[in-house]
N, C-alpha and C positions, 0 to 999 in steps of 0.2 A: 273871284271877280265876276259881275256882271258879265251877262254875253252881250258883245258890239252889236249894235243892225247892221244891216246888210248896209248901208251908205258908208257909217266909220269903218268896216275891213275895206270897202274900199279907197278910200281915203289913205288909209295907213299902209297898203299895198301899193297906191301909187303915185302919193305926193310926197315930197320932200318936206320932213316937218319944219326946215328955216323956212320954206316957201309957204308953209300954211296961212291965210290973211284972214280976214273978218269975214269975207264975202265966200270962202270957203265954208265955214263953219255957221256960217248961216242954215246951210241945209242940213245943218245936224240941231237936235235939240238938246235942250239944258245938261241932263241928266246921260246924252251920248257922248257930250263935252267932256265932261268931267272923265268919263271910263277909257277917253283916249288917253287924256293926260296922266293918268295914275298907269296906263301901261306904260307910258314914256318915262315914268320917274323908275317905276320896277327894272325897266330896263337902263337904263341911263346909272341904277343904283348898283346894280349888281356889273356892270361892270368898270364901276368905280372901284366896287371891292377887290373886283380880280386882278387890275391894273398895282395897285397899292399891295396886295399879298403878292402877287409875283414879284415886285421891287425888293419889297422885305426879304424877304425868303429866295428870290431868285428859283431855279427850275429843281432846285434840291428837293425830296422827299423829305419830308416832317413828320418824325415820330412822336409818339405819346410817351412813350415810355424812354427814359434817360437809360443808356447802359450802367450795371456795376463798373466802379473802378478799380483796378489790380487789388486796393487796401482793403477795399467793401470786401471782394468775396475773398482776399484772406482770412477778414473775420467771418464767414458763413460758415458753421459751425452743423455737421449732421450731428444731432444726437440721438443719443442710443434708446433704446427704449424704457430702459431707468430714468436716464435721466429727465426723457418728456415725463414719466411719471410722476417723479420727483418734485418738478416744474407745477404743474397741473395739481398735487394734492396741497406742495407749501403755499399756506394760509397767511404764513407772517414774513416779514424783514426787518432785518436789522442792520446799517451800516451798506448797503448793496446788496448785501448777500440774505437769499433767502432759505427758510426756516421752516422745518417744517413745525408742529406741535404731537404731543401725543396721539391725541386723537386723530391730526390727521396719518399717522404711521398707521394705525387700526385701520381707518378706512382703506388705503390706497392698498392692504393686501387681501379686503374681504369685501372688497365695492370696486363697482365700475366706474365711478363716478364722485366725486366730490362732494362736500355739501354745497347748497348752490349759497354763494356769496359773491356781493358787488365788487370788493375787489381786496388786495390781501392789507393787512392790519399794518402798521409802523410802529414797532415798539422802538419806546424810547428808554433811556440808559437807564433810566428810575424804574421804568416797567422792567427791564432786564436782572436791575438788583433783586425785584420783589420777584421774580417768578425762580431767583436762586435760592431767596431763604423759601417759597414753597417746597422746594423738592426735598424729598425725603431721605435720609441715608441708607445704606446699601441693608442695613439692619432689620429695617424694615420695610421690604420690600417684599411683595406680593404677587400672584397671578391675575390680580386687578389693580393695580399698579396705574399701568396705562392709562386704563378706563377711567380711575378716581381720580389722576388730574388733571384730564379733557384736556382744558387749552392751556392748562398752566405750565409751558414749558419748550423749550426748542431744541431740534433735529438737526444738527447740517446735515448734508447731501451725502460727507464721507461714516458717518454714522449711520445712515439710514442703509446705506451698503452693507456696512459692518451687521446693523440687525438683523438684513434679510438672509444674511449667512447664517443668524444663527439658527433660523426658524429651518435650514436644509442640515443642519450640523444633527450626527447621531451622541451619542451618550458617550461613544467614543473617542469621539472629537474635540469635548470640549478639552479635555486634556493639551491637545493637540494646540488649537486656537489660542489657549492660556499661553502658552510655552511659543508663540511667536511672539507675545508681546514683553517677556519678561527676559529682556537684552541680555539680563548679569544671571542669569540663573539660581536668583535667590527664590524663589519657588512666591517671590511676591513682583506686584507691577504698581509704578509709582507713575503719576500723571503724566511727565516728559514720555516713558515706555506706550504709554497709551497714544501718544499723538503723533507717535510713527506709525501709527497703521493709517492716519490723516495723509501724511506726510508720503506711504507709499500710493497711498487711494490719487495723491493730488502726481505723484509722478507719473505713474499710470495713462491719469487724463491725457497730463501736456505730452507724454511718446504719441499717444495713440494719434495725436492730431500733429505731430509733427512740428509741436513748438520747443525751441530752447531754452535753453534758464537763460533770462536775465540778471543782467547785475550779480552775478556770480565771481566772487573775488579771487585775483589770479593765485593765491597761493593755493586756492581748495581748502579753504577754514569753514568749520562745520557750523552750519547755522543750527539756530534751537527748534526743533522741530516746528513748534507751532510758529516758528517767522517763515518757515520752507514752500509757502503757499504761490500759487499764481492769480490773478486776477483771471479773467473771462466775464465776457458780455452775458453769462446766463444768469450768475448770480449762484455758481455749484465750489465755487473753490478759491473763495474769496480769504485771504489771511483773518482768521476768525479773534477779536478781541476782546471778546465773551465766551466767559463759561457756558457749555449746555447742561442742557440736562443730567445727560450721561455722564459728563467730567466732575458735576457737581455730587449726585448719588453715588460714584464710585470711590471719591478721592475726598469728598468731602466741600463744606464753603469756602476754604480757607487754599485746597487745593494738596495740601499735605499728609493726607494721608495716603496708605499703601492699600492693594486690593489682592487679597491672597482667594487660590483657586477655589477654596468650597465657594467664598464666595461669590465668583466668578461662576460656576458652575448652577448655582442655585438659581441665577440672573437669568442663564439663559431658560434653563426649566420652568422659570416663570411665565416667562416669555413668551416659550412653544404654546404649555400652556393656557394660556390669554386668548393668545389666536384662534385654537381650535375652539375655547369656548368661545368665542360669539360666531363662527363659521356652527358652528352646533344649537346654540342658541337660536339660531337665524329661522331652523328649518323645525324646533323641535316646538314652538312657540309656548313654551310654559313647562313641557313634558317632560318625565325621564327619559324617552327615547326617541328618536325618527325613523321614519318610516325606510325601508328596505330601498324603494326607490328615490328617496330623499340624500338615502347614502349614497348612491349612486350617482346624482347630481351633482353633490359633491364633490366625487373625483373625478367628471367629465366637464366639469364647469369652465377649465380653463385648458383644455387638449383643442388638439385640431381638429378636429372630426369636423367632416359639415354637419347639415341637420339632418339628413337620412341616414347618414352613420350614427349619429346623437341618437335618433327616436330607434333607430334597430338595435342597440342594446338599452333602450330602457321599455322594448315592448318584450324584447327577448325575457327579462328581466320579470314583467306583467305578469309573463306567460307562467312561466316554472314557480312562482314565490305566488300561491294564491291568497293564504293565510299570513302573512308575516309577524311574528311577533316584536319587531322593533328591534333597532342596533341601540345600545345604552352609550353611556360618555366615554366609558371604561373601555368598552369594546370600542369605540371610534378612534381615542385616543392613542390605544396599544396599535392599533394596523396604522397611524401617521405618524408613531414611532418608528415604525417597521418601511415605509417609506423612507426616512431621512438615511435606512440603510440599503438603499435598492442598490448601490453598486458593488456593496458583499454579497448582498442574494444574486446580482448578475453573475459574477466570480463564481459564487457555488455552483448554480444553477450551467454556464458553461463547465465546467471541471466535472459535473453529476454526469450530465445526459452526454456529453460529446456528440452526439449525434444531431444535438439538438431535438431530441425528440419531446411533443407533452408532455406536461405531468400529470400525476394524480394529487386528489386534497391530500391524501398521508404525507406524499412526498412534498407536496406544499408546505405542508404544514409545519414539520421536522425541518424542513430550510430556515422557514422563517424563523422556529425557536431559534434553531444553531447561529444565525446571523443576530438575534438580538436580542437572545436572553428570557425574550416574553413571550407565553403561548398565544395565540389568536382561539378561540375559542371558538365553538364546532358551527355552531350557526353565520358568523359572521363570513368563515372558509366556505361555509356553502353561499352562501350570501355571492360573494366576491366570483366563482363560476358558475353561478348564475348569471353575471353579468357577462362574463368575461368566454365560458367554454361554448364556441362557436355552435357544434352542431350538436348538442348533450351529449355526449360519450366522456363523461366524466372527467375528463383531460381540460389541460390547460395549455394555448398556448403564449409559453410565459416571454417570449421576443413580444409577442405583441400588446401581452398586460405590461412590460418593463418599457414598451417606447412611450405606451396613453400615461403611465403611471408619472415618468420622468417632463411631461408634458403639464401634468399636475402638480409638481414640484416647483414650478416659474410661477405658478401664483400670477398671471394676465400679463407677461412680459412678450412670451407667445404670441400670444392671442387674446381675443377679448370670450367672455362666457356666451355659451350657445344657444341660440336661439331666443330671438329676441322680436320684438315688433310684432308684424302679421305670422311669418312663421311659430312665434311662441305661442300667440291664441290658437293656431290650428293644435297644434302637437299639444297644448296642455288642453284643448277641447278632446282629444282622442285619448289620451291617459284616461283622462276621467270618466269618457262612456265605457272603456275595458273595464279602467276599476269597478264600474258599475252592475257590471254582468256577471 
């Protein structure tokens, strides 16, 4: 606003504006006129407003923000970090409930990140038919599997569970795994057998959050597995009225056939498998082998380590491995076998030393066979305290490769992979002037 002359503050200090006349406003000109009355309307305006807001509203504070009602944060749901995962890589839905696809299962255990899409797909019942006669029978199924039918296919939530067990499950285990889902102990599992592991996945949920069965009939008559579902606002455990994938490859289109353990066994192998190649593929870019400290990114990718724990064993690592001759498939794959059995090598390993003291590669080494049947091969044991034996003295200590190792087991459930942003350009600028020296 205009500043007043010195005549209008006087004016407006000390006349009464109903008394103001003609003969007043004489001594003011045009353009002084006008900047009194626009202060008298700013004023006159504004406490019109306050007048009429305080009637409204009365002397009460006025929030922006409405409270949750009792019902709302019944439904607030923490979830866990599966399940944000889960959320976050399914691409598709169907019916409510969303899906994940192939491809997206690959990713969410060998990426941090999704592929970037507008928003998730809607298939519809036709699309659901066509993406069952895609899938393949258990017959022919592969260690590229996954990979060759991208997006032709759907995951629920309690599936995607079930896979990631299998990718921690040893050679032992499958046995194990078969043998809960095969009720009558006829050494086969028929599709109902299968959709109790749903069934217990979906009971699970509703305990852990403290919801009850609904609509549960008073005599306790057993429903059929695939009706035993609960709804939920996420879209993880929806009563599923489509075949998946998995139900379709195992049992067939038709849903009648039986799934006996070779080839249950052979599923998972494929599986494990899969994963490790493109976690291999990722770092090896064309080669038969990656690089020593490539391996080693690998198994600290997804541990807790901050980043001067991260770059101290991979300069540790720099240092003793000058010449590397490269880890092959064969060697990568045997030591993330030998992983899936870390809690026999922890057994041994407590019952060996009682003291807890280090080990040596010999004594390493002879564990590992004993726990799984496979040698580790001479270069990849040095490899491995290289990264792992603190102050060179030949020794391992194996509490502390067993805690990073079990950290690398969760595949980003943990934690997210190390070093990223400004810290990844310094630490991957400092690898590469060592390497270079």
């Amino acid at each position: 606003m205009a500043t007043l002359t010195r005549t209008s503050q006087k004016l407006l200090k000390n006349a009464n504006f109903s008394q103001l006349t003609t003969r007043n406003i004489s001594f003011v000109n045009r353009n002084n006129y006008r900047n009194v009355w626009t202060t008298c309307a700013c004023v006159v305006g504004a406490g019109v407003l306050f007048y009429a807001a305080k009637n409204r509203y009365g002397r009460h504070t006025v929030y922006a923000l409405k409270a949750k009602q009792p019902d709302e944060l019944a439904r607030s749901v923490k979830l866990t970090s599966r399940e944000r995962r889960f959320i976050k890589f399914a691409s598709v839905e169907h019916g409510g409930q969303l899906y994940m696809t192939p491809q997206d299962f690959l990713e969410s255990v060998v990426e941090q990140e999704p592929r970037p899409r507008l928003k998730r797909r809607v298939l519809t019942t036709k699309e659901i038919e066509q993406l069952r006669d895609q899938t393949p029978p258990l017959k022919k199924g592969s260690s590229q599997m996954f990979r060759n039918m991208r997006d032709r296919g759907i995951i629920s939530y309690t599936e995607y569970l079930f896979l990631l067990s299998i990718l921690t499950k040893p050679a032992s285990g499958f046995q194990i795994a078969f043998n809960m889902f095969d009720t009558d102990g006829n050494q086969r599992v028929d599709k109902n057998e299968f959709l109790v592991m749903e069934k217990i996945f979906s009971f699970a949920w509703r305990d852990k959050r403290g919801i009850t069965e609904e609509g549960s009939q008073a005599g306790g008559s057993k429903e059929e597995p695939q009706h035993a579902y609960i709804n939920d606002d996420q879209g993880l455990q929806r009563r599923h009225n489509v075949d998946t994938m998995l139900q379709v490859h195992f049992f067939g289109k038709k849903g009648n056939s039986d799934l006996k353990f070779e080839g249950f066994r052979q599923f998972m192998e494929n599986l494990q498998t899969e994963v490790l190649e493109l976690e291999f593929h990722e770092f090896s870019k064309g080669h038969e082998t990656i690089s020593e400290v490539d391996f080693a990114k690998i198994l600290l990718r997804y541990t807790y380590l901050d980043t001067d724990e991260y770059d101290m064993y991979l300069d540790r690592l720099l240092d003793r491995v000058k010449y590397g001759r490269g880890i092959s498939f064969h060697e990568f794959k045997t030591f993330c076998q030998f992983l899936n059995n870390l809690e026999d090598f922890t057994i041994a390993m407590r019952m060996y030393t009682l003291a807890d003291h280090p080990i040596s590669k010999d004594e390493f080494h002879r564990a590992v066979k004993i726990c799984t049947g496979i040698s580790q091969s001479e270069h990849l044991v040095s490899t491995v305290f290289a990264i792992f034996d603190a102050d060179g003295d030949g020794l391992l200590s194996y509490k502390e490769f067993i805690a990073i190792m079990k950290d690398r087991l969760h595949r980003g459930f943990k934690s997210y992979a190390k070093n990223e942003g400004w810290e990844a350009f310094k630490s991957c600028v400092k690898q590469e002037m060592k390497s270079a020296v």
